[in-house]
py3Dmol code that shows the C-alpha trace and the ligand (Angstrom):
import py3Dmol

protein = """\
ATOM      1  CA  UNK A   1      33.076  13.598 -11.096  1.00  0.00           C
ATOM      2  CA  UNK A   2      33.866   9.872  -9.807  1.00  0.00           C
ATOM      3  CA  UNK A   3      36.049   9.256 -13.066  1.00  0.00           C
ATOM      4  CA  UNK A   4      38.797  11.565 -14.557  1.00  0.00           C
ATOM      5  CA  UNK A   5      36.652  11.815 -17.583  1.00  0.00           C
ATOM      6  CA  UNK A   6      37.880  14.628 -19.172  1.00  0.00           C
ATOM      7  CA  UNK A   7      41.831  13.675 -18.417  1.00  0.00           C
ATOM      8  CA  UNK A   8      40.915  10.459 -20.649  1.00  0.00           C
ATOM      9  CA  UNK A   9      38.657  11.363 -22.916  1.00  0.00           C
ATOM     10  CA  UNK A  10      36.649   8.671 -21.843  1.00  0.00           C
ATOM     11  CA  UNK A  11      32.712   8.655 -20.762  1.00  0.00           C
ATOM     12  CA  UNK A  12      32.375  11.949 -19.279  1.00  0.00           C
ATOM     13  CA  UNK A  13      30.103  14.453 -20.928  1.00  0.00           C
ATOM     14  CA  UNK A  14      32.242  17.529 -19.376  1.00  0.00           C
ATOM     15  CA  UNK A  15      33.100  18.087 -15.854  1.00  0.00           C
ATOM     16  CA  UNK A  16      29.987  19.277 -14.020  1.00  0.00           C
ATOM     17  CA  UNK A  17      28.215  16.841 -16.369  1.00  0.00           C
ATOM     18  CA  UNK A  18      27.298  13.331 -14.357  1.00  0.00           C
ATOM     19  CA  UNK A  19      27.775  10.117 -16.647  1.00  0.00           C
ATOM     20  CA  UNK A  20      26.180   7.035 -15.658  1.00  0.00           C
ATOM     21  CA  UNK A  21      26.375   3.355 -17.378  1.00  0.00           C
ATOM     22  CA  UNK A  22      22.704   1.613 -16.724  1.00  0.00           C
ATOM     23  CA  UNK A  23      22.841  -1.987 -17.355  1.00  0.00           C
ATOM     24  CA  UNK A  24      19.199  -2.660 -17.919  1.00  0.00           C
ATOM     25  CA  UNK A  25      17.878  -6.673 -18.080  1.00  0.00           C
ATOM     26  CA  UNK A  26      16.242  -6.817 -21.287  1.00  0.00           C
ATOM     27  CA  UNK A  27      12.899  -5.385 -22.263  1.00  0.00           C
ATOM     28  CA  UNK A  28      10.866  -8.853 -21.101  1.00  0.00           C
ATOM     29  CA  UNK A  29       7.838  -7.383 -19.615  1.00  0.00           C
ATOM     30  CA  UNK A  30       5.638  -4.107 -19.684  1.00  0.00           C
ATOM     31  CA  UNK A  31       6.924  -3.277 -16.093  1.00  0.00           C
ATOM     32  CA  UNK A  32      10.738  -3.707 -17.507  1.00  0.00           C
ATOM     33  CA  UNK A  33       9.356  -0.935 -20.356  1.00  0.00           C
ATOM     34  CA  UNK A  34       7.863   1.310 -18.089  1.00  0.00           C
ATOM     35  CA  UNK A  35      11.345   1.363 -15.372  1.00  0.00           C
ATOM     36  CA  UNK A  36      13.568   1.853 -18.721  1.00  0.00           C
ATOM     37  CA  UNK A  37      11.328   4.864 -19.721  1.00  0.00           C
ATOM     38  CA  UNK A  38      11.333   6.323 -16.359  1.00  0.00           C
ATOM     39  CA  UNK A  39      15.430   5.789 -15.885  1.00  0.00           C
ATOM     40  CA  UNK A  40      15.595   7.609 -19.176  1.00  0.00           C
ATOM     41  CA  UNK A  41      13.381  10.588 -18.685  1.00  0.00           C
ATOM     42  CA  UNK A  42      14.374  11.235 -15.296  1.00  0.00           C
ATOM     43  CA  UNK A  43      18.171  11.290 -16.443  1.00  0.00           C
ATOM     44  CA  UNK A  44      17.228  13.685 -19.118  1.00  0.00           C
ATOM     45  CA  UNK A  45      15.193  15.242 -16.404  1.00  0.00           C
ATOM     46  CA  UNK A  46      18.130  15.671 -13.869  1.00  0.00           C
ATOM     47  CA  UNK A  47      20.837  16.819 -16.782  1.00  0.00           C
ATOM     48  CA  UNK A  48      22.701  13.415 -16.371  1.00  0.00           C
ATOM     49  CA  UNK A  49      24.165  11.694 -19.308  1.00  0.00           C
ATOM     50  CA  UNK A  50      22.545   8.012 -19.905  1.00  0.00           C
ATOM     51  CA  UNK A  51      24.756   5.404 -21.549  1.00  0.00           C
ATOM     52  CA  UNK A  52      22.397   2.700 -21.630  1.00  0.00           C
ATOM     53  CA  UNK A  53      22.121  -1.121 -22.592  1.00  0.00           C
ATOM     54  CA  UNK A  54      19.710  -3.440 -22.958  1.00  0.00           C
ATOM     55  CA  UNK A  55      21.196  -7.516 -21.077  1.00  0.00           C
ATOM     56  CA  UNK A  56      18.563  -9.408 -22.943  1.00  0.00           C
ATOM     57  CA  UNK A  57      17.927 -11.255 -20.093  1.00  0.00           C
ATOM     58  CA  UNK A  58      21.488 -12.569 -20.294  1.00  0.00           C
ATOM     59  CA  UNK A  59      24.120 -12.101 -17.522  1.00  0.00           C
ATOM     60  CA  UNK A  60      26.892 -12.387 -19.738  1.00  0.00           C
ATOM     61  CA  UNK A  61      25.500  -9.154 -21.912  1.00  0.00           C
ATOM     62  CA  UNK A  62      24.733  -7.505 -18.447  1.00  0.00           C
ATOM     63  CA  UNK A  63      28.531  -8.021 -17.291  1.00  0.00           C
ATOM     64  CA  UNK A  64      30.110  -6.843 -20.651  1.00  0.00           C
ATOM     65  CA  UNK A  65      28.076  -3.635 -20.490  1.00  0.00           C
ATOM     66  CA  UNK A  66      29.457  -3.135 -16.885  1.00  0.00           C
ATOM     67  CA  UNK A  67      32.667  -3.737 -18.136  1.00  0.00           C
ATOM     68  CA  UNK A  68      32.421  -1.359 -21.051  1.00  0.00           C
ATOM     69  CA  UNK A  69      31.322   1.255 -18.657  1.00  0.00           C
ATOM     70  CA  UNK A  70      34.438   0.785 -15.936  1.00  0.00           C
ATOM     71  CA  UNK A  71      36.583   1.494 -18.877  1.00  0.00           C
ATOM     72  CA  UNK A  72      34.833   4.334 -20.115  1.00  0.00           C
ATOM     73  CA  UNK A  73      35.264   5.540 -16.756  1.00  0.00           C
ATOM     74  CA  UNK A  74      31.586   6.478 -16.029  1.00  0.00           C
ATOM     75  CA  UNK A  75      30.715   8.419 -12.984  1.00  0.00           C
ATOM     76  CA  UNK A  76      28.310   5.763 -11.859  1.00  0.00           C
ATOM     77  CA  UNK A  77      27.067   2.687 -12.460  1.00  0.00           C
ATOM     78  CA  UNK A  78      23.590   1.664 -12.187  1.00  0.00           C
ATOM     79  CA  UNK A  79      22.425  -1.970 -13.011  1.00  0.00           C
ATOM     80  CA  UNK A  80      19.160  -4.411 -12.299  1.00  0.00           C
ATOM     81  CA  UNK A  81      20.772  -8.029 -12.271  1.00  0.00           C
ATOM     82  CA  UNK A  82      19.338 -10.648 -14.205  1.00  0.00           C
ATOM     83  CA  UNK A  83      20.089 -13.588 -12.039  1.00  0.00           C
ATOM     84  CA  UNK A  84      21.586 -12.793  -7.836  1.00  0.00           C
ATOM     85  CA  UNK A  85      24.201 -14.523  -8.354  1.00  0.00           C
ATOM     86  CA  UNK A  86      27.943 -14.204  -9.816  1.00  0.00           C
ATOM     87  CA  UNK A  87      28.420 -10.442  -9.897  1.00  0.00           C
ATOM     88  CA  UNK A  88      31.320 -10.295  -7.502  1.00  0.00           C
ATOM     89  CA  UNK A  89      34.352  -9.857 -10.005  1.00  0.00           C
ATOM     90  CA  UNK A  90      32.789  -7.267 -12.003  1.00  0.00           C
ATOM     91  CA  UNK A  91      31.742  -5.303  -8.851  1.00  0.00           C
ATOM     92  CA  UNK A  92      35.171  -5.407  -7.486  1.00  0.00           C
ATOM     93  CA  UNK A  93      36.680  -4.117 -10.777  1.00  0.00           C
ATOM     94  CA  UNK A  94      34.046  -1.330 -10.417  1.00  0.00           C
ATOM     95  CA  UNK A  95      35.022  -0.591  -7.190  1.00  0.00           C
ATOM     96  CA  UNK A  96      39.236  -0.686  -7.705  1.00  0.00           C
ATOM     97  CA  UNK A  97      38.209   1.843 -10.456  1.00  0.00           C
ATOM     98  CA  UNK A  98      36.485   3.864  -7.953  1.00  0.00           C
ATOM     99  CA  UNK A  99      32.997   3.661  -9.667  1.00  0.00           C
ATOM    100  CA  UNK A 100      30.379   3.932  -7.524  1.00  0.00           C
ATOM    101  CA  UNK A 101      27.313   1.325  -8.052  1.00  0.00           C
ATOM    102  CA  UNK A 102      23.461   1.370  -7.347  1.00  0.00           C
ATOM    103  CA  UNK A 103      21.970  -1.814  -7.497  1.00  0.00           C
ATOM    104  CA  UNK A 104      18.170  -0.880  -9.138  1.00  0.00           C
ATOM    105  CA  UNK A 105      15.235  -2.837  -8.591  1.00  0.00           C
ATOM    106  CA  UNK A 106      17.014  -6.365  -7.882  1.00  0.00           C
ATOM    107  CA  UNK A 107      19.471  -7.518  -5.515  1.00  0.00           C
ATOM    108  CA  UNK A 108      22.652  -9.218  -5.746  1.00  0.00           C
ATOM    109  CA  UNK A 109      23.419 -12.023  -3.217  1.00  0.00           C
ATOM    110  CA  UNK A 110      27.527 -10.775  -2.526  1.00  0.00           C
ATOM    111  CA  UNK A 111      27.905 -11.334   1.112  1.00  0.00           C
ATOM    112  CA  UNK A 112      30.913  -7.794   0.732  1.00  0.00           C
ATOM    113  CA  UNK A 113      28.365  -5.286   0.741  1.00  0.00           C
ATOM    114  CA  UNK A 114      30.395  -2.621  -0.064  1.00  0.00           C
ATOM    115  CA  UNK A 115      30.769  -3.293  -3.968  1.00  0.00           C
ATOM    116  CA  UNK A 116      27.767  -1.278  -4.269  1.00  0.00           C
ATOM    117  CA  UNK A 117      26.731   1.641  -2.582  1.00  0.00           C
ATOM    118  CA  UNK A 118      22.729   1.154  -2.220  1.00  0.00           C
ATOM    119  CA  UNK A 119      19.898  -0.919  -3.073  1.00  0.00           C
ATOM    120  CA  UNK A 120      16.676   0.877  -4.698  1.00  0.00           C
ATOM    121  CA  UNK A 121      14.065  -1.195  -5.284  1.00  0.00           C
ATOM    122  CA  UNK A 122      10.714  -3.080  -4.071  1.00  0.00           C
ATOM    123  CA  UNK A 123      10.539  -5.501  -1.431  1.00  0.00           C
ATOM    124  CA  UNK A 124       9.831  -8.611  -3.407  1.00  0.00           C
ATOM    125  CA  UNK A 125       9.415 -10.999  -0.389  1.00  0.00           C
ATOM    126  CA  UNK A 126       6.862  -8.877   1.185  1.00  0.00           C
ATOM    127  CA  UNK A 127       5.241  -8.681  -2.489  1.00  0.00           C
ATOM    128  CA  UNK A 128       4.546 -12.638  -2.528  1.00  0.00           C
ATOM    129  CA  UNK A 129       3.373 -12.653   1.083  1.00  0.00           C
ATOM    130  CA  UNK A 130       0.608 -10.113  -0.256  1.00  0.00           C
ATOM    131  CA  UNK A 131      -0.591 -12.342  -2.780  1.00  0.00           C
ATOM    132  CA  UNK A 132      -0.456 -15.173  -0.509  1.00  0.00           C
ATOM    133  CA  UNK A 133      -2.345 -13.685   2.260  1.00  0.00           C
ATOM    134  CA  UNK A 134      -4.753 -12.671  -0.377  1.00  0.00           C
ATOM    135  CA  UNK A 135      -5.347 -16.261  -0.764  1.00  0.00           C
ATOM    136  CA  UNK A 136      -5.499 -17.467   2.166  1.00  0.00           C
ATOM    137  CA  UNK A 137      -8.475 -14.980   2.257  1.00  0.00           C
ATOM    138  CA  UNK A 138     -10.213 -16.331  -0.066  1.00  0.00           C
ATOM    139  CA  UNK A 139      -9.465 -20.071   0.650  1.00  0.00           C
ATOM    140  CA  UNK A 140     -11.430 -19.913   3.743  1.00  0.00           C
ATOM    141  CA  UNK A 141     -14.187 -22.681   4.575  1.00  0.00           C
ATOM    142  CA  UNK A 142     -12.785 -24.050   1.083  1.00  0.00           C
ATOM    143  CA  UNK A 143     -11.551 -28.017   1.600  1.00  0.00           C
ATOM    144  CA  UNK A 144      -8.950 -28.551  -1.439  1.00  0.00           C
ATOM    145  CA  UNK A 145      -7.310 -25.344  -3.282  1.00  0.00           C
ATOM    146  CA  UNK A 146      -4.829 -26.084  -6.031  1.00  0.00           C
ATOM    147  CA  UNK A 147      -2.366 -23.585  -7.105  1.00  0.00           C
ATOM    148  CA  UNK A 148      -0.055 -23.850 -10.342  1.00  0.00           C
ATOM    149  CA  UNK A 149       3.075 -20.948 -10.026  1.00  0.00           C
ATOM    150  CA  UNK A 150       4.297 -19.262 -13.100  1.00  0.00           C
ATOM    151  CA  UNK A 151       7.811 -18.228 -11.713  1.00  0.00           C
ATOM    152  CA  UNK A 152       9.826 -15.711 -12.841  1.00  0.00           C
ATOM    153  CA  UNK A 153      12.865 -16.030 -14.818  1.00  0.00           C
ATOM    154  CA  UNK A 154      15.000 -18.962 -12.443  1.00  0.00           C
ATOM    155  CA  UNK A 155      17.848 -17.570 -10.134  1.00  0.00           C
ATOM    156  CA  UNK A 156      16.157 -14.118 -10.239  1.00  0.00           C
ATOM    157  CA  UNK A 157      15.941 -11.978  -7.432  1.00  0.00           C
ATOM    158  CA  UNK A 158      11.785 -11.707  -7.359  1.00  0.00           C
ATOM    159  CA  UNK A 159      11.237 -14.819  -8.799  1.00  0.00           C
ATOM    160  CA  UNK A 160      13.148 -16.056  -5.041  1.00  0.00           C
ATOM    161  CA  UNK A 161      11.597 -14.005  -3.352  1.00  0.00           C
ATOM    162  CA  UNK A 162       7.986 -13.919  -4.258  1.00  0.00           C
ATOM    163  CA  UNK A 163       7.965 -18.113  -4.225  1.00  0.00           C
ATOM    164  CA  UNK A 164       9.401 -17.543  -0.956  1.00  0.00           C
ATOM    165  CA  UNK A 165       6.818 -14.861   0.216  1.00  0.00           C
ATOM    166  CA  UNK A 166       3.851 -16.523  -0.689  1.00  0.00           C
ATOM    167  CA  UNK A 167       5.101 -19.992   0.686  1.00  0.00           C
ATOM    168  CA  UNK A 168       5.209 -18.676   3.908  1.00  0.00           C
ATOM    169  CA  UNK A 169       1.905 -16.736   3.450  1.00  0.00           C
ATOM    170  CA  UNK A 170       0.106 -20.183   2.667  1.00  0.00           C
ATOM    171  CA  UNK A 171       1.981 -21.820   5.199  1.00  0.00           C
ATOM    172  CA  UNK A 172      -0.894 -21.401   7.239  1.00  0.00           C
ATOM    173  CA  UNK A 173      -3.448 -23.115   4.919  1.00  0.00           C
ATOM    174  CA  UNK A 174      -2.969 -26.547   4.655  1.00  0.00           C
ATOM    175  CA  UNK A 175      -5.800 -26.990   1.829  1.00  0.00           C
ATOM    176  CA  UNK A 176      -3.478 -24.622   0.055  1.00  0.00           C
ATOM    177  CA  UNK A 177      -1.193 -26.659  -2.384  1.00  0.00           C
ATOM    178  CA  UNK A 178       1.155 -25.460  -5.045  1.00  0.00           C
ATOM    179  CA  UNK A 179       0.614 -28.663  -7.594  1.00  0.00           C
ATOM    180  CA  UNK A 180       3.069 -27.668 -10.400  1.00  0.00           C
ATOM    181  CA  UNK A 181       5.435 -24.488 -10.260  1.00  0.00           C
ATOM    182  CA  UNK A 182       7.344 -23.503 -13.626  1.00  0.00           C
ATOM    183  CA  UNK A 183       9.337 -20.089 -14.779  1.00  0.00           C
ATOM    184  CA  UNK A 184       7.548 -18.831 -17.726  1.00  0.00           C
ATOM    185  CA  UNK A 185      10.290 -16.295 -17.850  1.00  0.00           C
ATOM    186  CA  UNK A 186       8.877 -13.274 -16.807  1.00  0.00           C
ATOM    187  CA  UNK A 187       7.365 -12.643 -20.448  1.00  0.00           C
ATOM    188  CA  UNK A 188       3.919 -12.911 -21.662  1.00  0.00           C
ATOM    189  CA  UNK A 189       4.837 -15.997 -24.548  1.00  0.00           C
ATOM    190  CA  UNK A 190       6.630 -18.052 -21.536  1.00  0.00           C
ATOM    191  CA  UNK A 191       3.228 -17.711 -18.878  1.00  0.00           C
ATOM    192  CA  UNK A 192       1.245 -18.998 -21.778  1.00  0.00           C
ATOM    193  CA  UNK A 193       3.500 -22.078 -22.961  1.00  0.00           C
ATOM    194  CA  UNK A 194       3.593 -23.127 -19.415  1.00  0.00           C
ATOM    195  CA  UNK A 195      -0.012 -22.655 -18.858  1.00  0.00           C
ATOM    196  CA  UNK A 196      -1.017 -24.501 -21.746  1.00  0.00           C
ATOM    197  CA  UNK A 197       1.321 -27.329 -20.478  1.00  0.00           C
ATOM    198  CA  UNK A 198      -0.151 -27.078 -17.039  1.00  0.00           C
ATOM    199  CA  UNK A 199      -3.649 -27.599 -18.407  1.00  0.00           C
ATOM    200  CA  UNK A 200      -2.814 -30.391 -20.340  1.00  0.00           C
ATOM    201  CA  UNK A 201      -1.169 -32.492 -17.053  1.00  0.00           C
ATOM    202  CA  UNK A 202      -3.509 -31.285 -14.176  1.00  0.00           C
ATOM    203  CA  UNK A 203      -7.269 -31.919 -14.396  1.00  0.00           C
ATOM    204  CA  UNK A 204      -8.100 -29.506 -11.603  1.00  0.00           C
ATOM    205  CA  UNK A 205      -6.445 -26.063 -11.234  1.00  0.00           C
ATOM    206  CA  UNK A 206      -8.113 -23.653  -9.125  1.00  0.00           C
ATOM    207  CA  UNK A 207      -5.661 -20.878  -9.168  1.00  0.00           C
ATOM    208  CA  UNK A 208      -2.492 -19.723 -10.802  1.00  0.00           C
ATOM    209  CA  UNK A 209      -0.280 -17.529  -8.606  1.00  0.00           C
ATOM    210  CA  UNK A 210       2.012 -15.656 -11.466  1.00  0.00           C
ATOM    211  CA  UNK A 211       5.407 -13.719 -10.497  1.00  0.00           C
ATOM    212  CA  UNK A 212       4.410 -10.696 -12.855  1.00  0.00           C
ATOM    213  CA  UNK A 213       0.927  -9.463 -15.222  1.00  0.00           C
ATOM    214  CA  UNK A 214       2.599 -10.457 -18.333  1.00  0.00           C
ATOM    215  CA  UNK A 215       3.004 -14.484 -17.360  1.00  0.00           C
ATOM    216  CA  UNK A 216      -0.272 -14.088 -15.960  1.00  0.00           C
ATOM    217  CA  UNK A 217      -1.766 -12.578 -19.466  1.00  0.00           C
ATOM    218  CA  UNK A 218      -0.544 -15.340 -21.137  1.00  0.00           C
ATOM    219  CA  UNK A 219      -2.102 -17.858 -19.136  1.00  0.00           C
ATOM    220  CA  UNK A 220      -5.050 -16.007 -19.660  1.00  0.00           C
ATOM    221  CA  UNK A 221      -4.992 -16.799 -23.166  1.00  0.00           C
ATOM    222  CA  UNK A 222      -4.107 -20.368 -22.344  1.00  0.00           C
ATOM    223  CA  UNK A 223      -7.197 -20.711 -20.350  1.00  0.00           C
ATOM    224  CA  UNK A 224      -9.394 -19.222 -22.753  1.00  0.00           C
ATOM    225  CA  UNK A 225      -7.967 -21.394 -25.589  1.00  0.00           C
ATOM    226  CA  UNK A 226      -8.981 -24.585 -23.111  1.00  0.00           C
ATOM    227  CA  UNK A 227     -12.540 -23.445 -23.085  1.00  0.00           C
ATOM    228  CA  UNK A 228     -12.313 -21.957 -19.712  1.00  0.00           C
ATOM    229  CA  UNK A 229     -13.174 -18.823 -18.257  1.00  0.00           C
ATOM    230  CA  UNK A 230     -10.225 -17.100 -16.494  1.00  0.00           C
ATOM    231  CA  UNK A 231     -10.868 -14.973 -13.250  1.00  0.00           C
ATOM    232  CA  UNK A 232     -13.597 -17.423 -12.371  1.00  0.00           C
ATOM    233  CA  UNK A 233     -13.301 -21.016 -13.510  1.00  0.00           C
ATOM    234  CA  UNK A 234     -10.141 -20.395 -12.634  1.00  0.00           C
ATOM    235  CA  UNK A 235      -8.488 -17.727 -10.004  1.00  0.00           C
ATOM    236  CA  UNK A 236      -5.480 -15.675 -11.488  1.00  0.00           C
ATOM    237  CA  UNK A 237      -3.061 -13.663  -8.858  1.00  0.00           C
ATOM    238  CA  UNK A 238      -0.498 -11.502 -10.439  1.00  0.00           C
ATOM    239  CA  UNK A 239       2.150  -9.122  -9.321  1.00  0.00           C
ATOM    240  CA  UNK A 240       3.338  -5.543 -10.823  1.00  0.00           C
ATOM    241  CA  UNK A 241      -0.055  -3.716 -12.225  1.00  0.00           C
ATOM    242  CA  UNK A 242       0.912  -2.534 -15.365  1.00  0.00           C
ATOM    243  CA  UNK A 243      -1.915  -0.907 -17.542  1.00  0.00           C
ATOM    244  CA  UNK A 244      -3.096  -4.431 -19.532  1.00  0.00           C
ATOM    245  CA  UNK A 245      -2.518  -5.882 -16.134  1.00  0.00           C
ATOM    246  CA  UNK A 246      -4.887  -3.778 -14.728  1.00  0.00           C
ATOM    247  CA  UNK A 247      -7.345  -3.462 -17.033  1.00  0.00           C
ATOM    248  CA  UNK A 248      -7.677  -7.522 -17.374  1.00  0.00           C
ATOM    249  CA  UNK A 249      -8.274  -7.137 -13.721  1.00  0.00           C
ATOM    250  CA  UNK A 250     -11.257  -4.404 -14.025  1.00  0.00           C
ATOM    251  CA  UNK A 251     -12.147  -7.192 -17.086  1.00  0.00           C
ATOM    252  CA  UNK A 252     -12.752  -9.942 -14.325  1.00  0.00           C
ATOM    253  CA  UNK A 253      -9.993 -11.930 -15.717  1.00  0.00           C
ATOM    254  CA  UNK A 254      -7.382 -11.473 -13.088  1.00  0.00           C
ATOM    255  CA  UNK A 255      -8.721 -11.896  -9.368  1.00  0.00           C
ATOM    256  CA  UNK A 256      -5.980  -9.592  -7.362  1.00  0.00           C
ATOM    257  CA  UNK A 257      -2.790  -8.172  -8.512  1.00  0.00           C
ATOM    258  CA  UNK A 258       0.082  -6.980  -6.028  1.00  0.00           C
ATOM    259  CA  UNK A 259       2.015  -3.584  -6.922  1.00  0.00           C
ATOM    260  CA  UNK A 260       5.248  -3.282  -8.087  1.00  0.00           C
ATOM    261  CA  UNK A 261       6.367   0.172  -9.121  1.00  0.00           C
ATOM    262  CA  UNK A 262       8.779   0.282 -11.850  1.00  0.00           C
ATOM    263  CA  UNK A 263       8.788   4.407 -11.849  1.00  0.00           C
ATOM    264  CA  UNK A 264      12.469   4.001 -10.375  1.00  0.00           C
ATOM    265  CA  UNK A 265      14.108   6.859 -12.204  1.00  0.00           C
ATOM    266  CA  UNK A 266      14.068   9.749 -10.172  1.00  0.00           C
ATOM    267  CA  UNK A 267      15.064   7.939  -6.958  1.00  0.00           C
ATOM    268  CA  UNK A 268      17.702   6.301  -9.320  1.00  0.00           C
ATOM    269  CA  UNK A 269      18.941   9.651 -10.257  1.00  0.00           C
ATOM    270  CA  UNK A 270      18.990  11.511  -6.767  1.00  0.00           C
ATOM    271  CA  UNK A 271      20.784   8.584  -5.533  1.00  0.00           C
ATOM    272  CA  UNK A 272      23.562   9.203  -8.367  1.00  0.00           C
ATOM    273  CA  UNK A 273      23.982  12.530  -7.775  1.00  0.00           C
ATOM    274  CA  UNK A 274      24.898  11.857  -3.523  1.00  0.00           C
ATOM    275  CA  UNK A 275      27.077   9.349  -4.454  1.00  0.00           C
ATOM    276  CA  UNK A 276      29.067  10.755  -6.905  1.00  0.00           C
ATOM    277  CA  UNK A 277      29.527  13.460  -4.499  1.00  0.00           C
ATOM    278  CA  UNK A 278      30.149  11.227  -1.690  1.00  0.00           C
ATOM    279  CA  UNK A 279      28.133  11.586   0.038  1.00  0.00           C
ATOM    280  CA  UNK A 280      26.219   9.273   2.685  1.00  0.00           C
ATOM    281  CA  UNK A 281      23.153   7.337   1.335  1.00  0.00           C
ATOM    282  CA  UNK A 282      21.599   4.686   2.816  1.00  0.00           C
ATOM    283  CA  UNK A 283      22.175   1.053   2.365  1.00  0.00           C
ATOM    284  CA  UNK A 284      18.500   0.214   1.101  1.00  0.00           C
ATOM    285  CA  UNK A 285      15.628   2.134  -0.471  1.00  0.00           C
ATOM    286  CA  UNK A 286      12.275   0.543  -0.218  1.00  0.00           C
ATOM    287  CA  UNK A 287      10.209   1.263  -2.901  1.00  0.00           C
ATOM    288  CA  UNK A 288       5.819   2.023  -1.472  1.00  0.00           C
ATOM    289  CA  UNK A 289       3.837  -0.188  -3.086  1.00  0.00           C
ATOM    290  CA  UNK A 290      -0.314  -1.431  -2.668  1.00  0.00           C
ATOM    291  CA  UNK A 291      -2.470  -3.978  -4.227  1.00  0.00           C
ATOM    292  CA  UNK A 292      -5.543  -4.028  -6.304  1.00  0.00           C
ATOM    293  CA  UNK A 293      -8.754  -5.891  -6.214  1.00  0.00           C
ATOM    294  CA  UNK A 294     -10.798  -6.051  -9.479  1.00  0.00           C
ATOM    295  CA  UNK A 295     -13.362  -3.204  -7.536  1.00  0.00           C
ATOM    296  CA  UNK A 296      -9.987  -0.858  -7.604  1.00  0.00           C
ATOM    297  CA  UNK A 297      -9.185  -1.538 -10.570  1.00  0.00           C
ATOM    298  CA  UNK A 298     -11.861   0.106 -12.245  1.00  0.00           C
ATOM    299  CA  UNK A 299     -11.073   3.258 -10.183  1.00  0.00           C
ATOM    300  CA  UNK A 300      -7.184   3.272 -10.963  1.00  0.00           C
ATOM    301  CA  UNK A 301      -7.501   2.522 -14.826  1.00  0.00           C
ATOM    302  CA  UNK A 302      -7.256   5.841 -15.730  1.00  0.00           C
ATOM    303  CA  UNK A 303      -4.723   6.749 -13.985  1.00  0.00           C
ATOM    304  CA  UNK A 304      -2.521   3.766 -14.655  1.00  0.00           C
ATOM    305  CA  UNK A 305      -0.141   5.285 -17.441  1.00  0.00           C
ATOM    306  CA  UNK A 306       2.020   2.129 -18.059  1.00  0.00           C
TER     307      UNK A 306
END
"""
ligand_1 = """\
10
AHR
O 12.353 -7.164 -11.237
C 11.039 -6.761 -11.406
C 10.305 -7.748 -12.245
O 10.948 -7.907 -13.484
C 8.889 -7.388 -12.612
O 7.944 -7.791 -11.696
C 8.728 -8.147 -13.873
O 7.582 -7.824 -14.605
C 10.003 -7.815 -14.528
O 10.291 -8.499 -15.638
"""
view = py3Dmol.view(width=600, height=400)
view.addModel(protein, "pdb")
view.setStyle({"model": 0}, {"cartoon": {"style": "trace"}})
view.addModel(ligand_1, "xyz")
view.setStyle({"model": 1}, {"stick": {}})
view.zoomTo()
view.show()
């Protein structure tokens, strides 16, 4: 083990056993249930002892959790940062305690790589260029296509990233505009308040483009409150495909969703167990991901078990 666990009486579970600290975001969104379900199981799974916490979509919880778990003197540290920014003091105390750390599913923008050891997670860029190309598809031979953006929670590693991605995918399009762009916080209640306000100030909305299915579910209830019918009156793009995502989009509601897999667990815990040996890992693990049209939607309901 990383920490002298037993010597302290600290984290450790015994000496073969592998303790790791997961500093989880909050529980915002059905994606964020399904990745804290899989971390758990597939600790339990590998016979590694969880301490887990939930941020509340507050960096402040996320960096007292962190801290907790340095002086507990975990074995590892595994966390998904709310916001990219400002984790540098807490990683280097990590790292002077000799704690090993796996950034999971979001990045962190510290320009000294080596306070953490790897990155596991989707590629959230490429994720917004999907949606956007998707678009562009669909914009063609069209004159005038307005977009409103639910963004995810503001300084937020795929709420950057998939503005960015689909900017440059719609770059292209000039009859492509993005008329209004708000975060709705990555949580169902949050895509709906904005949506409603969206409708209210913007007589002619073609499309929203939302960051995940939840925001995107709640403007769905927006629209339908406004009299209008979602998925045709007006477009909906969403990224992550969880189950109610999915099924609103085999509903007709939701036009195209882009995948983001939350089943991060196993990965998470194979990772641990290298680097707590110390061994090599690499400095980035992609996460495979596809998209859905409302056609394969139908197919993959079934199977969708988040
Ligand atoms: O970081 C992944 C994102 O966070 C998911 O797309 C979203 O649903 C979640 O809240």
């Amino acid at each position: 083990c990383g920490g002298d666990s037993a010597a302290s009486g600290g984290g450790g579970a015994g000496n073969d056993t592998i303790t790791m600290g997961f500093a989880q975001v909050g529980a915002e969104s059905g994606w964020r249930t399904a990745n804290t379900k899989s971390v758990q199981e597939s600790a339990k799974e590998a016979g590694i002892d969880l301490k887990f916490s939930d941020g509340q979509q507050k960096q402040e919880n996320q960096i007292k959790a962190i801290r907790s778990y340095i002086q507990q003197k975990v074995d590892v540290i595994a966390f998904s940062p709310v916001v990219e920014t400002g984790w540098d003091a807490v990683l280097l105390e990590a790292k002077r305690a000799n704690i090993p750390v796996i950034l999971t599913d979001r990045a962190v923008d510290s320009e000294d790589t080596s306070l953490y050891k790897t990155f596991l997670g989707s590629d959230f860029v490429a994720e917004g260029k999907k949606a956007g190309e998707w678009l562009v598809e669909e914009s063609q031979g069209k004159s005038e296509v307005n977009v409103v953006e639910l963004q995810g929670t503001t300084g937020a590693a795929p709420a950057i990233d998939r503005k960015q991605g689909f900017a440059d995918a719609t770059k292209a399009a000039p009859q492509i505009k993005v008329i209004a762009s708000q975060t709705g916080d990555f949580t169902r209640s949050g895509g709906k308040q904005v949506m409603e306000a969206f409708l209210k100030s913007n007589p002619k909305i073609d499309v929203v483009y939302a960051h995940n299915d939840d925001m995107g579910l709640g403007a769905i209830e927006a629209i339908e409150a406004a009299g209008k019918k979602p998925g045709v009156d007006i477009k909906i793009i969403t990224v992550d495909a969880v189950h109610d995502g999915v099924q609103a989009l085999a509903d007709g509601k939701i036009n195209y969703i882009v995948e983001c897999n939350p089943l991060l667990g196993p990965q998470l815990m194979d990772l641990a167990k290298k680097v707590v040996k110390g061994e090599q890992v690499p400095q980035r693990v992609v996460t495979e991901e596809t998209t859905f049209t409302q056609e394969q939607a139908k197919t993959e309901l079934p199977n969708r078990k988040y």
